[in-house]
VMD Tcl script that draws the C-alpha trace (Angstrom):
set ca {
  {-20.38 12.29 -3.10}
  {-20.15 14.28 -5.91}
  {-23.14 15.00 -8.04}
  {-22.32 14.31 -12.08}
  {-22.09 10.49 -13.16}
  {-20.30 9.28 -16.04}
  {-22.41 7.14 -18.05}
  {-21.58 8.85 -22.01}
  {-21.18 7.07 -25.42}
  {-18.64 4.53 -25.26}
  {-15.69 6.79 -26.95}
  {-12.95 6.66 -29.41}
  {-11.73 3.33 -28.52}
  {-15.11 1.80 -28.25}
  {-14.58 -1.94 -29.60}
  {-10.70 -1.86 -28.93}
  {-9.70 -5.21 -26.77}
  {-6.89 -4.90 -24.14}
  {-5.40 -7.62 -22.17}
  {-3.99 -6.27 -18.86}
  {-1.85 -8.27 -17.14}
  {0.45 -6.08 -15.34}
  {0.12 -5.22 -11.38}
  {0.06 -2.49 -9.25}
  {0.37 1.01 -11.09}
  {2.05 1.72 -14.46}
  {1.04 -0.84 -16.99}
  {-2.40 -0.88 -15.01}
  {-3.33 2.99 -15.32}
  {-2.09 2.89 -18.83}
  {-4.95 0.13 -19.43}
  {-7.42 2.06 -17.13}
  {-7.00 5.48 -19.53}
  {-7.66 3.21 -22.59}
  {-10.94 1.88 -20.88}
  {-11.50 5.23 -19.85}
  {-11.68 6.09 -23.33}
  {-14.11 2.90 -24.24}
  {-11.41 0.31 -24.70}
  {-12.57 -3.35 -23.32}
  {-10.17 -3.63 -20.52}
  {-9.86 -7.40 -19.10}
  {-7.58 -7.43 -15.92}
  {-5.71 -10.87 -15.51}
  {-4.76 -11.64 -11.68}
  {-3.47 -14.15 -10.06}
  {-5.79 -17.10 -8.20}
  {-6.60 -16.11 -4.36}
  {-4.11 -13.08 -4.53}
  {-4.89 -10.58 -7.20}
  {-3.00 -7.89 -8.14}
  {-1.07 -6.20 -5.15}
  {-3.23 -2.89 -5.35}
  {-5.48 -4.66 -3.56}
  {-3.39 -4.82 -0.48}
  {-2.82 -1.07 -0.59}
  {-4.18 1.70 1.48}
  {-6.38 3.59 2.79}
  {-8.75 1.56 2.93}
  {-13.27 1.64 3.94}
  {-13.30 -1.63 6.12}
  {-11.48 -4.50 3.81}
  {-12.05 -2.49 0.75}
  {-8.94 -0.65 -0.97}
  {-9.44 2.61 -1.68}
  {-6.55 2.68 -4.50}
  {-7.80 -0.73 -5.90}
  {-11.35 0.76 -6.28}
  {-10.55 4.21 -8.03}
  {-7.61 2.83 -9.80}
  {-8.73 -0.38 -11.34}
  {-11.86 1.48 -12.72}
  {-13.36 0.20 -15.88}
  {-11.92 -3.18 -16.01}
  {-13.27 -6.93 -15.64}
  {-11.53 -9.02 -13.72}
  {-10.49 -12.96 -14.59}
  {-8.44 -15.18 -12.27}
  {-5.62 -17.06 -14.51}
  {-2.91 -18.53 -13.13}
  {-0.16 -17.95 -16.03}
  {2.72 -20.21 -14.66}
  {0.36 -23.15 -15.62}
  {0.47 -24.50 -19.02}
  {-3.25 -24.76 -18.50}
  {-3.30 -21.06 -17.68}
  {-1.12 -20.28 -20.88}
  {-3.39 -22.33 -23.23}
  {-6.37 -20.31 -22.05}
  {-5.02 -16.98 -22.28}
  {-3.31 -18.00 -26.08}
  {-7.02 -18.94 -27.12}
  {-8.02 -15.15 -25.70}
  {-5.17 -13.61 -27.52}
  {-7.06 -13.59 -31.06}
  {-9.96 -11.09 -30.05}
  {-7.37 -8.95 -28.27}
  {-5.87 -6.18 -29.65}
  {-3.36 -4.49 -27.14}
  {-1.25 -6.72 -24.09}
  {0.04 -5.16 -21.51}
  {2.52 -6.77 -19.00}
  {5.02 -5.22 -16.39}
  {6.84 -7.96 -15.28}
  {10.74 -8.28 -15.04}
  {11.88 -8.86 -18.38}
  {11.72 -11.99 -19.74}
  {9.10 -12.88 -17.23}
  {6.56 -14.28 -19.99}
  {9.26 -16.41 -21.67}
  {10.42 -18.27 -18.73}
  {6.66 -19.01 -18.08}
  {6.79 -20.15 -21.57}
  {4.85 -17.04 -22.93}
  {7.46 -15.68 -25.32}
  {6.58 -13.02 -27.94}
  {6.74 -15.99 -30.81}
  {4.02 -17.98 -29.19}
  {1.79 -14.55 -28.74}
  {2.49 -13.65 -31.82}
  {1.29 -17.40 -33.10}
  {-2.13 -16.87 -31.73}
  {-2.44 -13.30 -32.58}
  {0.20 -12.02 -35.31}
  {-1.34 -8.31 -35.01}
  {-0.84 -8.11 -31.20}
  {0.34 -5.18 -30.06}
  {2.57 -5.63 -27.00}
  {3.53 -3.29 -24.05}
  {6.22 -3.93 -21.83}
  {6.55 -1.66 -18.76}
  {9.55 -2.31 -16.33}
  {12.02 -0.21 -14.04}
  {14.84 0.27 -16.58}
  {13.40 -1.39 -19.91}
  {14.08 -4.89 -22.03}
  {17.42 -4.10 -22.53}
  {20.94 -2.31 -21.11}
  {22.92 -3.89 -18.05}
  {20.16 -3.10 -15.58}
  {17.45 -4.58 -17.42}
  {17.09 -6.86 -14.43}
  {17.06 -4.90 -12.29}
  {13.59 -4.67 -9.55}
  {11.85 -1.66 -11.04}
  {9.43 0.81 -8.66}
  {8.34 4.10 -9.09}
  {9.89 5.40 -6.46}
  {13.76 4.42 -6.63}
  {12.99 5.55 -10.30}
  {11.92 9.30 -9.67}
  {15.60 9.10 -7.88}
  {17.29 7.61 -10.95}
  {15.75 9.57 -12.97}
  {17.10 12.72 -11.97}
  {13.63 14.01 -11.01}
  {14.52 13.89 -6.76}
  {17.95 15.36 -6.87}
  {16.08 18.71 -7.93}
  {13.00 18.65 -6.08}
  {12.74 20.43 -2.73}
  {14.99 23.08 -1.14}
  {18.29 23.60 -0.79}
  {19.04 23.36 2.35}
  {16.62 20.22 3.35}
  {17.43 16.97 1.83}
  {15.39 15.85 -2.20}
  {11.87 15.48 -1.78}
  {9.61 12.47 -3.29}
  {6.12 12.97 -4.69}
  {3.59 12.59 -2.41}
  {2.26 10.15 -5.11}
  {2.97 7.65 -7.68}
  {3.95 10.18 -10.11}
  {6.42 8.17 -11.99}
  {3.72 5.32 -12.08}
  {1.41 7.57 -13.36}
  {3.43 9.29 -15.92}
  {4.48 5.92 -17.47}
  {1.20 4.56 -17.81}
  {0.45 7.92 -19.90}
  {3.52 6.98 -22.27}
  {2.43 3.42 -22.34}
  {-0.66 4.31 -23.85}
  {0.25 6.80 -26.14}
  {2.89 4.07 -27.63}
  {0.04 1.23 -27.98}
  {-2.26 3.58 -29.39}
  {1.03 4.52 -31.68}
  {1.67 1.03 -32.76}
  {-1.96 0.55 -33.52}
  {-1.55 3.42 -36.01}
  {1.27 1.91 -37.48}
  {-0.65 -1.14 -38.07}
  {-3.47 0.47 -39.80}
  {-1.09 2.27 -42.11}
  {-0.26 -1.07 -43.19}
  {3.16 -1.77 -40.83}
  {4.11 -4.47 -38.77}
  {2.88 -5.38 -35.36}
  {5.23 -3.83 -32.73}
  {6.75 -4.05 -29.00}
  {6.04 -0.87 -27.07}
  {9.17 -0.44 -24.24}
  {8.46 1.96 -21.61}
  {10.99 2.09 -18.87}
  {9.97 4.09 -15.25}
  {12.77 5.98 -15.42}
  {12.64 6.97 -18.66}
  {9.24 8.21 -19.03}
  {10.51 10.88 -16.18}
  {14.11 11.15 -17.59}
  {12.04 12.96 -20.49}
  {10.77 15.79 -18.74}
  {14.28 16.87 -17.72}
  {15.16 18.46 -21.18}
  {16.36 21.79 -20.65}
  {18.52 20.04 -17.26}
  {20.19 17.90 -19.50}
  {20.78 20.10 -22.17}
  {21.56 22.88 -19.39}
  {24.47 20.42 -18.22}
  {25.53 19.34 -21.87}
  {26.06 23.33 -22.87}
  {26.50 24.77 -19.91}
  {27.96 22.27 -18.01}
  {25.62 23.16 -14.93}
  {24.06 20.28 -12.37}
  {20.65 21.33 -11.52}
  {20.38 21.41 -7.80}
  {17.18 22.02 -5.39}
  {15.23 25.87 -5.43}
  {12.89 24.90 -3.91}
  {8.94 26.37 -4.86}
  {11.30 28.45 -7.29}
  {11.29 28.22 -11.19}
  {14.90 27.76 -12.78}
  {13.14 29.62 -16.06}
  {11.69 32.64 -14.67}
  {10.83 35.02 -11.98}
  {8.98 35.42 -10.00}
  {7.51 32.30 -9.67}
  {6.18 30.30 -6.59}
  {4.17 29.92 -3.66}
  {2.97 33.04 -1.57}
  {1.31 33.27 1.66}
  {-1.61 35.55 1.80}
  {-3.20 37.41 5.35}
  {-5.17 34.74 6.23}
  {-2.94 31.92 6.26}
  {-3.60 30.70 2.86}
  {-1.61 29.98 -0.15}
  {-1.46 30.86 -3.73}
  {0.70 30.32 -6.67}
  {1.79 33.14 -9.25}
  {4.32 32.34 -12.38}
  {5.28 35.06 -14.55}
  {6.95 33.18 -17.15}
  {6.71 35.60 -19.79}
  {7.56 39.47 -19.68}
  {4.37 40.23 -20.84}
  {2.56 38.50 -17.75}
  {5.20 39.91 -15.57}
  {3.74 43.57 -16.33}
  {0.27 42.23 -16.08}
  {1.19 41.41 -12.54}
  {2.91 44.57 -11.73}
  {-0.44 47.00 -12.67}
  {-1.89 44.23 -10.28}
  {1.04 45.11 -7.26}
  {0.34 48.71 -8.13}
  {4.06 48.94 -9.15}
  {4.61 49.89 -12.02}
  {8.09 51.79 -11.38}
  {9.28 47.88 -11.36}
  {9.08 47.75 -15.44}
  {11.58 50.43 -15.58}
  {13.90 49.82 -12.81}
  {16.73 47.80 -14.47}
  {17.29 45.67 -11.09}
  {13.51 44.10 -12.52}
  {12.96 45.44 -16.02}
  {13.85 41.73 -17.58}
  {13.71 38.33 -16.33}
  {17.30 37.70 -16.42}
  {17.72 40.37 -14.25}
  {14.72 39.30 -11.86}
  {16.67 35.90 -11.94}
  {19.91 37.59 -10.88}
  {17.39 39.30 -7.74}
  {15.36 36.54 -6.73}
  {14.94 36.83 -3.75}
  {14.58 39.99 -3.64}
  {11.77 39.93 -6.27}
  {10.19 37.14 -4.27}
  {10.10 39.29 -1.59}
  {8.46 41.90 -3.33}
  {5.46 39.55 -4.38}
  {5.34 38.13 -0.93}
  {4.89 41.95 0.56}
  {2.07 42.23 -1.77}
  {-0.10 39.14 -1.26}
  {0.40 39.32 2.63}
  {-1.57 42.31 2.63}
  {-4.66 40.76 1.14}
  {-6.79 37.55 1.55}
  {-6.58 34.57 -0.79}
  {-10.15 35.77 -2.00}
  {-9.20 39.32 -2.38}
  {-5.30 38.29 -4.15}
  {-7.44 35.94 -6.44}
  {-10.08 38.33 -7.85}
  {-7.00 40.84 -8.30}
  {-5.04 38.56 -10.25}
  {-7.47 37.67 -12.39}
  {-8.75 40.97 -12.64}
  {-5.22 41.57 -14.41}
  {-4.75 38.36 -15.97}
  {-2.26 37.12 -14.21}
  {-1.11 33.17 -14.35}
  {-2.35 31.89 -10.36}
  {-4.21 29.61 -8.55}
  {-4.98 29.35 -5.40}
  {-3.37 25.85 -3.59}
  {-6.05 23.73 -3.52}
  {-6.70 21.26 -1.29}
  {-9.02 18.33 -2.09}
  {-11.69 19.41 -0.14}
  {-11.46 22.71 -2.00}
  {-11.76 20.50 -5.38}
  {-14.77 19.03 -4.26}
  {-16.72 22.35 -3.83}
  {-15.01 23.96 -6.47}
  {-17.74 24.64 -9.23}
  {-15.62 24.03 -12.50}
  {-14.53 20.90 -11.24}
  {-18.03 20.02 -11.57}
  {-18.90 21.77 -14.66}
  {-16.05 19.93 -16.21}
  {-17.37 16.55 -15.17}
  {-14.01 15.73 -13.29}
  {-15.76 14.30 -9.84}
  {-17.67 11.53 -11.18}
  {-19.59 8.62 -8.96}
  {-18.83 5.54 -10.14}
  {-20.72 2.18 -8.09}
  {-18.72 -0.11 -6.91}
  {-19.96 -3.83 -5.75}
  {-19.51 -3.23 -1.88}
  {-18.85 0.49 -1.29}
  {-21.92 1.62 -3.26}
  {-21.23 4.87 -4.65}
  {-17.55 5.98 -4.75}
  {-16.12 9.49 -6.44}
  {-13.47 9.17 -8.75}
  {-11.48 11.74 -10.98}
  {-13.07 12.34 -14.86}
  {-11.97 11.20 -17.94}
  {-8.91 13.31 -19.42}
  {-8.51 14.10 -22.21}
  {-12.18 15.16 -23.49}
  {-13.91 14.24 -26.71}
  {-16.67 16.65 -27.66}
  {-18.48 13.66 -29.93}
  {-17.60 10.56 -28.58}
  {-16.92 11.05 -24.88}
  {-15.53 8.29 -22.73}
  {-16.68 7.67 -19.00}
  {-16.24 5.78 -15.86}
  {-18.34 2.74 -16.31}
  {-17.13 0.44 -13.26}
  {-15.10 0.92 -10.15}
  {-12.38 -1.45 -9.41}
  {-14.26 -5.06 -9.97}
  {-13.97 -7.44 -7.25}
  {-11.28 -10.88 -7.68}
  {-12.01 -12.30 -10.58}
  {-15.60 -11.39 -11.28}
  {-16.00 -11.94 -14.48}
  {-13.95 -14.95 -14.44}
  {-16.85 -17.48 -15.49}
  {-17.83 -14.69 -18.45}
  {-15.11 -15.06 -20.28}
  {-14.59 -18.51 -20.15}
  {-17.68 -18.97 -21.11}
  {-16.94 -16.99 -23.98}
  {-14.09 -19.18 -24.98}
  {-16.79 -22.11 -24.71}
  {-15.98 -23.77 -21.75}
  {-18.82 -25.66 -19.97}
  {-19.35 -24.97 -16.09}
  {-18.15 -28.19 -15.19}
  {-14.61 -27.77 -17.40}
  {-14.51 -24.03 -15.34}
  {-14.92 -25.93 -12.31}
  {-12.19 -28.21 -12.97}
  {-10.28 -25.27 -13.17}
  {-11.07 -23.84 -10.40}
  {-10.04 -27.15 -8.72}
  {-6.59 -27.32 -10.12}
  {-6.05 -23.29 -9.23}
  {-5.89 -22.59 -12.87}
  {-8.18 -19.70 -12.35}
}
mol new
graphics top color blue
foreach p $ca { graphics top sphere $p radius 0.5 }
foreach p [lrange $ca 0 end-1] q [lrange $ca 1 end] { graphics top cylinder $p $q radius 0.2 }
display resetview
């Protein structure tokens, strides 16, 4: 276990209310960075099920690893919202809630009689988020929607990998992950415009999308150019040399010159210097033209040395690289820790579990990792005690599988 815990001020969304009742990744990290930043983060599941992350792997005995280190910083209450019952209780929630979040198929909430009109009668300032595959509108708004199919429609997998070899997924839920980040940047964005005095809003974040937007240059590339982007690999389209080279003993480091200035830098490193006034090298655009060539170059270079020895030289020289870590390198790796980015968080059966830090930091008002991933519907009782509910109406509840 790591050795730093997070236990800071509350930070700069201490006293902000969100309602999360999306499953599985996108709409739910978007919720977990807002509690990461101090945000009151209720999770909504479903009665005896929960959210699917539970059911996902690896896992320490019956115990999800994802659902513990993703679902950090969040209570949990069991509300079944297909049941009028269920809908009553969460519209008498809805006034001390600022931000929703939901990523079901669009026009989910409606059919369970949960349209934005009725929201909006219990809580005319809620701010709502809707995450889904291909957004609340255009002729695949119905679509299913995963992160997965969506790095492919996105554009993201037909350039990832090498050329010869067929596209290559990410080995996680980067799409997921990516989404949740634009999910909360657009609810903390229609909170703004409510405090400048502007109408609640709907935040729509679609999967695809939210990667879609990374591939600038490739579509304006195609658009000017008229070029499809296809697969190179470790390579960078933008500059060269750039990519992943094997040192002596077996290891692996990345270097990226992206600028002409840090290609020189690496040169005085190489000892080869003559490259800055051969014209076959003397520009990008004509290291581009050489590739592999250059790349073969770099590759001479770092074989000769160890990782340790190709690291302390590069930085010597100040040259963009990193050695490829792996996670057990993370874990031992010191400004990891001085950064507070391995944090141990308790959780109610695993005891003390390691997570990632907060990102981004605040130097006044830090966030932290409060909670691991609660268990089904802990805090269930809590809050409907809150709404005033006596234990024998919660039981009744409980009875009818309301919650």
């Amino acid at each position: 276990m790591a050795g730093n815990s997070s236990t800071k001020s509350p930070g700069p969304l201490g006293g902000l209310r969100v309602l999360d009742l999306a499953t599985v990744f996108a709409g739910p990290f978007a919720a977990a960075l807002m509690g990461d930043m101090g945000a009151d983060v209720l999770k909504v599941e479903l009665p005896g099920v929960g959210d699917p992350l539970r059911a996902l792997g690896p896992f320490s005995g019956d115990v999800s690893l994802t659902w513990a280190a993703a679902a950090r910083n969040k209570r949990s209450m069991t509300l079944d919202l297909r049941q009028e019952a269920g809908q009553e209780l969460l519209l008498r929630m809805l006034p001390d809630v600022d931000v929703l979040i939901e990523n079901f198929r669009p026009g989910t909430l409606g059919r369970w009689g949960l349209p934005i009109e009725r929201l909006r009668e219990a809580n005319p300032d809620l701010v709502v988020v809707h995450v889904s595959g291909f957004g609340q509108t255009g002729p695949h708004a119905d679509k299913v929607g995963f992160g997965t199919p969506a790095t492919a429609y996105s554009g993201f997998a037909h350039i990832s990998g090498f050329p010869d070899r067929p596209p290559v997924l990410p080995s996680v839920s980067l799409v997921d992950y990516l989404t949740g980040m634009y999910a909360a940047l657009g609810a903390l964005a229609a909170l703004y415009q409510l405090k400048e005095g502007g109408g609640p809003d709907e935040v729509d974040v679609a999967l695809y999308e939210s990667m879609f937007r990374m591939l600038e240059v490739v579509v304006a590339e195609h658009d000017v150019l008229g070029t499809v982007r296809e697969r190179t690999g470790n390579e960078l389209a933008a500059s060269s040399p750039a990519g992943i080279y094997e040192t002596r003993d077996g290891e692996w480091v990345v270097i990226v010159t992206s600028t002409e200035r840090t290609f020189a830098r690496l040169a005085a490193a190489m000892e080869r210097e003559d490259l800055l006034t051969d014209p076959e090298f003397s520009t990008n655009r004509a290291r581009l033209e050489r590739r592999d060539r250059m790349n073969a170059i770099v590759a001479g270079w770092t074989a000769r040395f160890s990782r340790a020895e190709v690291e302390a030289r590069l930085d010597e020289f100040s040259v963009p690289a990193s050695a490829v870590y792996s996670v057990a390198d993370i874990f031992a790796d010191e400004h990891y820790q001085a950064r507070d980015m391995l944090v141990d968080v308790t959780h109610a059966t695993l005891g003390p579990i390691t997570v990632p830090g907060v990102v981004p930091k605040f130097h006044d008002n830090p966030g932290g990792v409060r909670s691991a991933g609660p268990l089904l519907g802990e805090h269930t009782d809590e809050v409907l005690a809150d709404l005033g509910l006596s234990a024998e109406e919660i039981a009744d509840l409980r009875t009818q599988g309301v919650v």
